[in-house]
C-alpha positions as CSV (number, residue, x, y, z in Angstrom):
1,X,166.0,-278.8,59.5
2,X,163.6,-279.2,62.4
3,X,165.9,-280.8,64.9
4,X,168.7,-280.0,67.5
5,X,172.1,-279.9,66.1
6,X,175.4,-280.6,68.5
7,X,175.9,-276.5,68.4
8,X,172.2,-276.7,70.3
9,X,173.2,-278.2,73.6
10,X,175.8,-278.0,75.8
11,X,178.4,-280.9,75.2
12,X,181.6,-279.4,77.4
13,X,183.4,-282.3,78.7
14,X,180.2,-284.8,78.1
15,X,180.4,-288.5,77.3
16,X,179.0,-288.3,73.7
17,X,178.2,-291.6,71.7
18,X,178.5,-291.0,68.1
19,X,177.2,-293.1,65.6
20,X,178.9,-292.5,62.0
21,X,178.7,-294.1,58.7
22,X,182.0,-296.1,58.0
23,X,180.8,-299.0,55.9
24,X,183.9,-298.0,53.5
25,X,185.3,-300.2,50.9
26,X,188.1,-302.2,51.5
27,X,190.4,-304.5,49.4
28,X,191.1,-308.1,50.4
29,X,194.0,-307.0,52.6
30,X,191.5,-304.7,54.0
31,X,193.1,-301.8,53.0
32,X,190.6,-298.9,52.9
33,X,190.3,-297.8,49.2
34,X,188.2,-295.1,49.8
35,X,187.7,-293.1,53.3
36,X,185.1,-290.6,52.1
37,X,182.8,-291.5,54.7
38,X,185.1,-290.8,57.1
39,X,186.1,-287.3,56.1
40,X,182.6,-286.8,55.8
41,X,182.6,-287.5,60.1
42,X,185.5,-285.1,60.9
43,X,184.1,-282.1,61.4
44,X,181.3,-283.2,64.1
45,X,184.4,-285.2,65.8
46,X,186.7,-282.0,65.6
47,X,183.6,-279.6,67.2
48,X,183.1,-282.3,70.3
49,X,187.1,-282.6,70.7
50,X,187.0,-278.9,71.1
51,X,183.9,-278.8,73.7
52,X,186.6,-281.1,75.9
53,X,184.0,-284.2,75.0
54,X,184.9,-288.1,75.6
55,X,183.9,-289.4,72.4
56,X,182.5,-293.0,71.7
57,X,182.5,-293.4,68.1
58,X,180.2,-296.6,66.5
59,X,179.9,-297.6,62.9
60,X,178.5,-300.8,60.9
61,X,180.5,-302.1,58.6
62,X,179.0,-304.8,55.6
63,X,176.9,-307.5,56.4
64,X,178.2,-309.7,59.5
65,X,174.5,-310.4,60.0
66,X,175.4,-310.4,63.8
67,X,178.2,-313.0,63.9
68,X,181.3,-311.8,64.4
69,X,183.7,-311.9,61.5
70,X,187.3,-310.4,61.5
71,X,186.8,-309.2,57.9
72,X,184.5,-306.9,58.9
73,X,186.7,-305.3,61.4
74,X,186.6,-301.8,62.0
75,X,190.2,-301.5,63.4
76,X,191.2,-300.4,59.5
77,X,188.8,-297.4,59.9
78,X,190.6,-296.9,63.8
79,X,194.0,-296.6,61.9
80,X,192.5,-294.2,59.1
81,X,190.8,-291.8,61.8
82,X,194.2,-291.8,64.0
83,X,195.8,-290.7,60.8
84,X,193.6,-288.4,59.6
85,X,192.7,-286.3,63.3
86,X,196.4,-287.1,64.4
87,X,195.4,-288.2,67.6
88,X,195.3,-291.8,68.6
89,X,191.9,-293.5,68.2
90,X,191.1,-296.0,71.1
91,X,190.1,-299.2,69.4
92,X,187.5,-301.5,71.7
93,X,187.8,-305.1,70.7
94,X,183.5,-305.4,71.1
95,X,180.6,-303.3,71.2
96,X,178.7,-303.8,74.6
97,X,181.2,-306.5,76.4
98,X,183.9,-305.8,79.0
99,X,186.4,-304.4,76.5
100,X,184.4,-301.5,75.8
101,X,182.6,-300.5,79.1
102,X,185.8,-300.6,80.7
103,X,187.7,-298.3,78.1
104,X,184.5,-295.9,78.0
105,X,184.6,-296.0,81.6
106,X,187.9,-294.5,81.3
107,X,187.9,-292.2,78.9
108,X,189.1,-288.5,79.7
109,X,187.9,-285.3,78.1
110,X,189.6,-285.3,74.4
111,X,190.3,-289.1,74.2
112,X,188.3,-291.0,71.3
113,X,187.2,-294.4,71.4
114,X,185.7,-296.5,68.6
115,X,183.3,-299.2,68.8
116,X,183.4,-302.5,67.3
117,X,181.3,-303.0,64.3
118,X,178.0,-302.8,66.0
119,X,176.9,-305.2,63.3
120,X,178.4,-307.9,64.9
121,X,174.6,-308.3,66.8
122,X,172.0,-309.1,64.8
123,X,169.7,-306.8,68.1
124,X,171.4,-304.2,66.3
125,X,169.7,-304.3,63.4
126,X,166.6,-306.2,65.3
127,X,166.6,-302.4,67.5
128,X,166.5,-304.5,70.2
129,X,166.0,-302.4,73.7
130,X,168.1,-303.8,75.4
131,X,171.2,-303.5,73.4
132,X,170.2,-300.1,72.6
133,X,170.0,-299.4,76.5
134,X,173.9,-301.0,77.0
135,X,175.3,-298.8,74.1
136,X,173.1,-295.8,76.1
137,X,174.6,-296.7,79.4
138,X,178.2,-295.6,78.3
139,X,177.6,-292.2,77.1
140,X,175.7,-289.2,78.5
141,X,173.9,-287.5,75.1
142,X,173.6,-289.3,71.4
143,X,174.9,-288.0,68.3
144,X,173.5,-289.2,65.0
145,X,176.0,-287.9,62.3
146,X,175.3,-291.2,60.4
147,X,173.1,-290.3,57.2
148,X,174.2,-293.3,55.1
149,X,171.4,-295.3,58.0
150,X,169.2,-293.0,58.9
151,X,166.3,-294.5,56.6
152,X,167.5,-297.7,59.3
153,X,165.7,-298.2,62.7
154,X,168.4,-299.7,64.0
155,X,169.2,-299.7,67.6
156,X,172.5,-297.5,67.1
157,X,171.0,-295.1,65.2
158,X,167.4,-294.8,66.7
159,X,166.6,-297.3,69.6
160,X,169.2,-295.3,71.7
161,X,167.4,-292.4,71.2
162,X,165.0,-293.8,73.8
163,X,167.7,-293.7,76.5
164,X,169.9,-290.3,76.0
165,X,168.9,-286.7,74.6
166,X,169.7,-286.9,70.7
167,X,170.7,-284.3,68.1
168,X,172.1,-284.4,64.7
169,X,175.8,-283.8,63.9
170,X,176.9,-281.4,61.2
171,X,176.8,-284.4,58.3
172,X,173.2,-285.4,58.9
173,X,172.3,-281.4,59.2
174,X,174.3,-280.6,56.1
175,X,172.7,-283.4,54.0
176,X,169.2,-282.1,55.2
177,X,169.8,-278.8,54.5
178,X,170.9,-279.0,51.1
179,X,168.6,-282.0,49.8
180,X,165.6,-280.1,51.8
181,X,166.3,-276.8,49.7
182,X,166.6,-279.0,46.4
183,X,163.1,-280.3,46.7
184,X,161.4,-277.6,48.3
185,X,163.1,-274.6,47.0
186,X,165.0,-275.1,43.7
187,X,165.9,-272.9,41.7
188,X,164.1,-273.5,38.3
189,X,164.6,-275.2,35.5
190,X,165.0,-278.1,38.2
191,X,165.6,-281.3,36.7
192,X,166.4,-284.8,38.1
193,X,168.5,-287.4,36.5
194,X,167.2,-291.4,37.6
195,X,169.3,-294.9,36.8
196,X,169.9,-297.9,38.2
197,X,168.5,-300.9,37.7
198,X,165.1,-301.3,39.0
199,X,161.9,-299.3,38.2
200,X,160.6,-300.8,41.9
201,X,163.9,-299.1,43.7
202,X,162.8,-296.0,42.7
203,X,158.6,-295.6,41.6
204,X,158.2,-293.4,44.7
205,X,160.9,-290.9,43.6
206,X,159.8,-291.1,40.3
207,X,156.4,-290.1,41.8
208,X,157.4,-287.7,43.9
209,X,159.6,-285.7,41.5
210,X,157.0,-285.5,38.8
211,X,155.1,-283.4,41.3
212,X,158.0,-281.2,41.5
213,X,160.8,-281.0,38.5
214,X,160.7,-279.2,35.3
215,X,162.6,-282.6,33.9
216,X,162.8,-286.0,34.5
217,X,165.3,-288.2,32.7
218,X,165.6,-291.6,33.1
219,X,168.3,-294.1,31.9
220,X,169.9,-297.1,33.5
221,X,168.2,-300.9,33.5
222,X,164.9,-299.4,34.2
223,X,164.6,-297.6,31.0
224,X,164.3,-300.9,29.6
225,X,160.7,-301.5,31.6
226,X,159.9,-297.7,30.0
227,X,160.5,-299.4,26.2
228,X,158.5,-302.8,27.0
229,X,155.5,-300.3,28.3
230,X,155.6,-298.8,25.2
231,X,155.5,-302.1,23.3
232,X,159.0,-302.8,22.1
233,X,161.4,-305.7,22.3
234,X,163.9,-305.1,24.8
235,X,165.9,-308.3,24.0
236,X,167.8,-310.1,27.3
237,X,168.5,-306.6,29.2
238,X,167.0,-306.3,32.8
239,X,163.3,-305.5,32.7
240,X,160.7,-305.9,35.0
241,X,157.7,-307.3,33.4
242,X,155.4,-307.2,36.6
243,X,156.1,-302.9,37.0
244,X,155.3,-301.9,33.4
245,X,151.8,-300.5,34.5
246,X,154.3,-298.5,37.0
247,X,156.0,-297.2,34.3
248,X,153.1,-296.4,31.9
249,X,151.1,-294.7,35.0
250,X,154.4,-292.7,35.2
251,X,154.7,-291.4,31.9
252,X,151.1,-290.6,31.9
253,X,151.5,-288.3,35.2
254,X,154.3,-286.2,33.7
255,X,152.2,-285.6,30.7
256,X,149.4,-284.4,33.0
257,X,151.7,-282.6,35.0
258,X,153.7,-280.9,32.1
259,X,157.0,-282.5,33.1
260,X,159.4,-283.1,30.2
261,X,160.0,-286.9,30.7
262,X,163.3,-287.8,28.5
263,X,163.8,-291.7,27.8
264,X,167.2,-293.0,26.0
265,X,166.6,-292.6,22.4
266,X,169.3,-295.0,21.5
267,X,171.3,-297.5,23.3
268,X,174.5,-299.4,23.7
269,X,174.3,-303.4,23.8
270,X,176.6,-306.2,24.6
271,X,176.1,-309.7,23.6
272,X,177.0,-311.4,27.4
273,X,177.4,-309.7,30.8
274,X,181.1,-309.1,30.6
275,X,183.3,-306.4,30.2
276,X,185.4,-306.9,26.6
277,X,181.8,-308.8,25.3
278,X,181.1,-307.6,21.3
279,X,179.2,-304.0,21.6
280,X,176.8,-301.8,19.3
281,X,174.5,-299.3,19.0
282,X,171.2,-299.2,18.4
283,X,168.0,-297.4,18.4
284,X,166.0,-298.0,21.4
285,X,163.0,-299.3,19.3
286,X,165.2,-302.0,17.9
287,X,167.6,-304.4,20.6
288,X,167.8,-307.7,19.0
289,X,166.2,-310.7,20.8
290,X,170.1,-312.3,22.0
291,X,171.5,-308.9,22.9
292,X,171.4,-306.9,26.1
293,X,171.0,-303.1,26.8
294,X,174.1,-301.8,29.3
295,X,174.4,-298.1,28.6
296,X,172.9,-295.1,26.9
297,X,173.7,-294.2,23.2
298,X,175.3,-291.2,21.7
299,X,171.9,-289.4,20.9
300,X,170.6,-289.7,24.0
301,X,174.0,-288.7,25.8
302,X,173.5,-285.3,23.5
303,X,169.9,-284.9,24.1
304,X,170.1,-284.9,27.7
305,X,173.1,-282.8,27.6
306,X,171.6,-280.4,25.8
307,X,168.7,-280.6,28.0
308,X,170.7,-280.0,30.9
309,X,172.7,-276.9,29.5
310,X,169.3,-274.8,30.7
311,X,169.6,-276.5,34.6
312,X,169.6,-274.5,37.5
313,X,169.2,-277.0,39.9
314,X,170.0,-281.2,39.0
315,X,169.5,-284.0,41.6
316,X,171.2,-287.0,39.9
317,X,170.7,-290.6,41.4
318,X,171.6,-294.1,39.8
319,X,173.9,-294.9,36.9
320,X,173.3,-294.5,33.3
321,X,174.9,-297.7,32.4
322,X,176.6,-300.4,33.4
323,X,179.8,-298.1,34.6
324,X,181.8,-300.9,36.5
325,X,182.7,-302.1,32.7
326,X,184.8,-298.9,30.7
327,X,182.7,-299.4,27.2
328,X,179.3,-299.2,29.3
329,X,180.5,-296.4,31.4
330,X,180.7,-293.6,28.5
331,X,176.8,-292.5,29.2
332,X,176.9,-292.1,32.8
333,X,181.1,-290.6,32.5
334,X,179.6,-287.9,29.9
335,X,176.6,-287.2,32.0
336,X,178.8,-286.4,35.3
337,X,181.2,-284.1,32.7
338,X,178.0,-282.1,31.6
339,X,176.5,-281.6,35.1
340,X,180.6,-280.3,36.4
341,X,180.5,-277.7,33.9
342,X,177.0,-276.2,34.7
343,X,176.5,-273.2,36.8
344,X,173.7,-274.5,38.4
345,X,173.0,-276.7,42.4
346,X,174.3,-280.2,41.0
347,X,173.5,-283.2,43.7
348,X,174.7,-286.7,43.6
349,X,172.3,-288.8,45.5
350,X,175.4,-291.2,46.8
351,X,175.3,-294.9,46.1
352,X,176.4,-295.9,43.0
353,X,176.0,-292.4,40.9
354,X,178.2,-291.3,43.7
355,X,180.9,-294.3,43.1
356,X,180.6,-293.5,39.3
357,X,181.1,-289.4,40.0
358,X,184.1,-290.6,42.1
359,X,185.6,-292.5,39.6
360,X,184.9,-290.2,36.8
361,X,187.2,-287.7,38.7
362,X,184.8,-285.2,39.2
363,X,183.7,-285.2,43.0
364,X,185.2,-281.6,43.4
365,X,182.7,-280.5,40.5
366,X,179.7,-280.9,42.0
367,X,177.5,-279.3,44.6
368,X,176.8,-281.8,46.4
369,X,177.4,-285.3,47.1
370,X,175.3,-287.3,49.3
371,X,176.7,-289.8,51.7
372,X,173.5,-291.8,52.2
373,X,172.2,-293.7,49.0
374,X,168.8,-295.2,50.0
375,X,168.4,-292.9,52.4
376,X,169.2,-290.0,49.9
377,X,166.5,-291.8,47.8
378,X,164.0,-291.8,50.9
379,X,164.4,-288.4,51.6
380,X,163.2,-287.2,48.2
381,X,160.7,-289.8,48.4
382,X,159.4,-287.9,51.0
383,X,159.6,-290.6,53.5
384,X,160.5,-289.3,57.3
385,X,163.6,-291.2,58.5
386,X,163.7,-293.1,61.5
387,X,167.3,-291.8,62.4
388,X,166.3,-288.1,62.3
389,X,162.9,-288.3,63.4
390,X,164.1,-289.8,66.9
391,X,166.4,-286.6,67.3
392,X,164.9,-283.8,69.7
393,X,163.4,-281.3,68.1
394,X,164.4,-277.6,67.6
C-alpha cells in the first residue's frame, strides 16, 4: 500500500468528496436487499465526521448508461445510510446541476450529502474533464473508498483526481493490504480456488497464479473448456471452443511450474437451463451429447476438500456451479463450508463467489471478503488500477 490514506493528510473541517461503491441490489420496490457495500463505507465516513469534515458522498448505481432513470435512484441507499450513521443524509436530486452545487455550497462541518447516481452521464463513464472538473469544483480533497471501480477510469473515481489532492479511504487500503499480502506473502500451502463461467474472464489470473500457488483448482463453466482440451465431449454445457489452446497452454505451465492443477473429476448435469430440470451425475469423461454440465460432482467436492484441509492461505473467486439454482448450488455451498472451517487466510474475491458465500451463511467465516469483483480479479492479475494509481503517493 504505496499511497496516502485519509489518516495521511489533514481533513479537519475540509470539504471531502467521497466516491463509494453502492451499486447494491435492490427488489422491484427498490427495497435494498443487501447493504453490504454500504457497511463496507462507514468507517471512512465515521473517521471524516470526526475530523469536523463536509462530506459529499457519490456512488453509481446499475447501468443508466447516462440517461436518467428513477429506478436507478440512489435515494434508497440515502435512507439506508441515515439509518445506519443515525444522522440525516442530505439527498441531492442531480450530480453536477443546481440541486447539488447549492446544497454542497451549504454544507457545515458534520453534515453529509449524497450525490445522485453519477451514472446518470454517460462523461462519467466517458472520464470526461469536464465533468470531472464540476464534481472537483464542490469539494476541497478526493477520497476514493470505492474498490468495487477502481479497475474503472471513470471520471468519479480517477478523472477528479486531476483537480483535487487524492488518497484512499480505509476500504480501498484494507482490500490492498490484505489481497497484496495474499499474493505476495502467503503463507504456504497457498492455494486458489477459480469458477465462473468463462476461461477468457479469468486466463490472466490463471497465469498469474500459476506463477505463485501451491494449488490451483478450477471448477465452474470453464472447466468445461479444460475437458474439450483434453479431447472429451462436453455435451451442451458452456465451452469456449476458440480458448482451448488457453486452457491446454495453462495446464502445461502448472506442470512446468510444479503447481498441483485439480480439474472436477465428476460432474452434475441437467437436461435444460432451469432449476427443477431432471439431474445426474456423471464422470467428467462422459456428459451425454443432450445434457449440460451445471455443478461439480461428489468426488470432486471431496477431492478438493481434502485438498484444501492442508491450506494456509485460499483466495477463492467464481462459483463452482450454477448456485442461483439449489440442486447446482451443492459444489460451490460445500466448498464455502470447507474453506469456514480451516485455520488458514480464506479470501472471497467478491462478485458472485461473494453472493454465493453470502447466501451459504458463511460471510462471518471467512477472512476476507472482497467488495470489488473484477477489480479483485485485476488486482491478482497483477494489473495497476486506474482508481488507486491516480491517488498521491505515500
Amino acid at each position: 500500500m504505496n499511497k496516502k490514506t485519509v489518516k495521511d493528510i489533514d481533513l479537519k473541517g475540509k470539504k471531502v468528496f467521497v466516491r463509494c461503491d453502492f451499486n447494491v441490489p435492490m427488489d422491484k420496490e427498490q427495497n435494498i436487499t443487501d447493504n453490504t457495500r454500504i457497511v463496507a463505507a462507514i468507517p471512512t465516513i465515521k473517521y471524516l465526521l470526526e475530523q469536523n469534515c463536509k462530506i459529499i458522498l457519490a456512488s453509481h448505481l446499475g447501468r443508466p448508461k447516462g440517461e436518467v432513470k428513477p429506478e436507478f435512484s440512489l435515494k434508497p441507499v440515502a435512507k439506508e445510510l441515515s439509518k445506519i450513521l443515525g444522522k440525516e443524509v442530505i439527498m441531492a436530486s442531480d450530480v453536477i446541476g443546481q440541486d447539488a452545487k447549492v446544497k454542497a455550497e451549504n454544507l457545515q462541518e458534520g453534515q453529509i450529502m449524497l450525490l445522485e447516481n453519477v451514472r446518470f452521464h454517460k462523461e462519467e463513464t466517458d472520464n470526461e474533464s469536464e465533468f470531472a472538473k464540476q464534481l472537483a469544483s464542490m469539494a476541497e480533497v478526493f477520497v476514493n473508498d470505492a474498490f468495487g471501480t477502481a479497475h474503472r477510469a471513470h471520471a468519479s473515481t480517477t478523472g477528479i483526481a486531476d483537480y483535487l489532492p487524492g488518497v484512499a479511504g480505509f476500504l480501498i487500503e484494507k482490500e490492498l493490504k490484505v489481497l497484496g499480502n495474499a499474493i505476495n506473502n502467503p503463507e504456504r500451502p497457498f492455494m486458489a480456488i477459480l469458477g465462473g463461467a468463462k476461461v477468457s474472464d479469468k486466463i490472466g489470473v490463471i497465469d498469474s497464479l500459476l506463477e505463485k500457488v501451491n494449488t490451483l483448482m478450477i471448477g465452474g463453466g470453464m472447466a468445461y473448456t479444460f475437458f474439450k482440451a483434453q479431447g472429451y465431449n462436453v455435451g451442451n454445457s458452456i465451452c469456449e471452443i476458440d480458448k482451448v489452446d488457453l486452457a491446454i497452454k495453462a495446464m502445461e505451465k502448472a506442470k512446468e511450474r510444479g503447481v498441483k492443477l485439480l480439474l472436477p473429476i465428476d460432474t452434475k448435469i441437467g437436461k435444460e437451463f432451469k432449476p427443477d430440470t431432471e439431474s445426474k451425475t456423471v464422470g467428467w469423461t462422459e456428459i451425454p451429447d443432450e445434457w449440460e454440465g451445471f455443478d461439480i460432482g461428489q468426488k470432486t467436492i471431496e477431492m478438493f476438500a481434502e485438498e484444501l484441509r492442508n491450506a494456509k492461505t485460499v483466495i477463492w473467486n467464481g462459483p463452482l456451479g450454477l448456485f442461483e439454482f439449489d440442486q447446482f448450488a451443492i459444489g460451490t455451498n460445500e466448498i464455502a463450508k470447507v474453506l469456514a472451517e480451516l485455520d488458514a487466510t480464506t479470501i472471497i474475491g467478491g462478485g458472485d463467489s461473494g453472493a454465493a458465500v453470502e447466501k451459504a451463511g458463511l460471510s462471518d467465516k471467512m477472512t476476507h471478503i472482497s467488495t470489488g469483483g473484477g477489480a479483485s480479479l485485476e488486482f491478482l492479475e497483477g494489473k495497476k488500477l486506474p482508481g488507486i494509481e491516480c491517488l498521491l503517493d505515500s
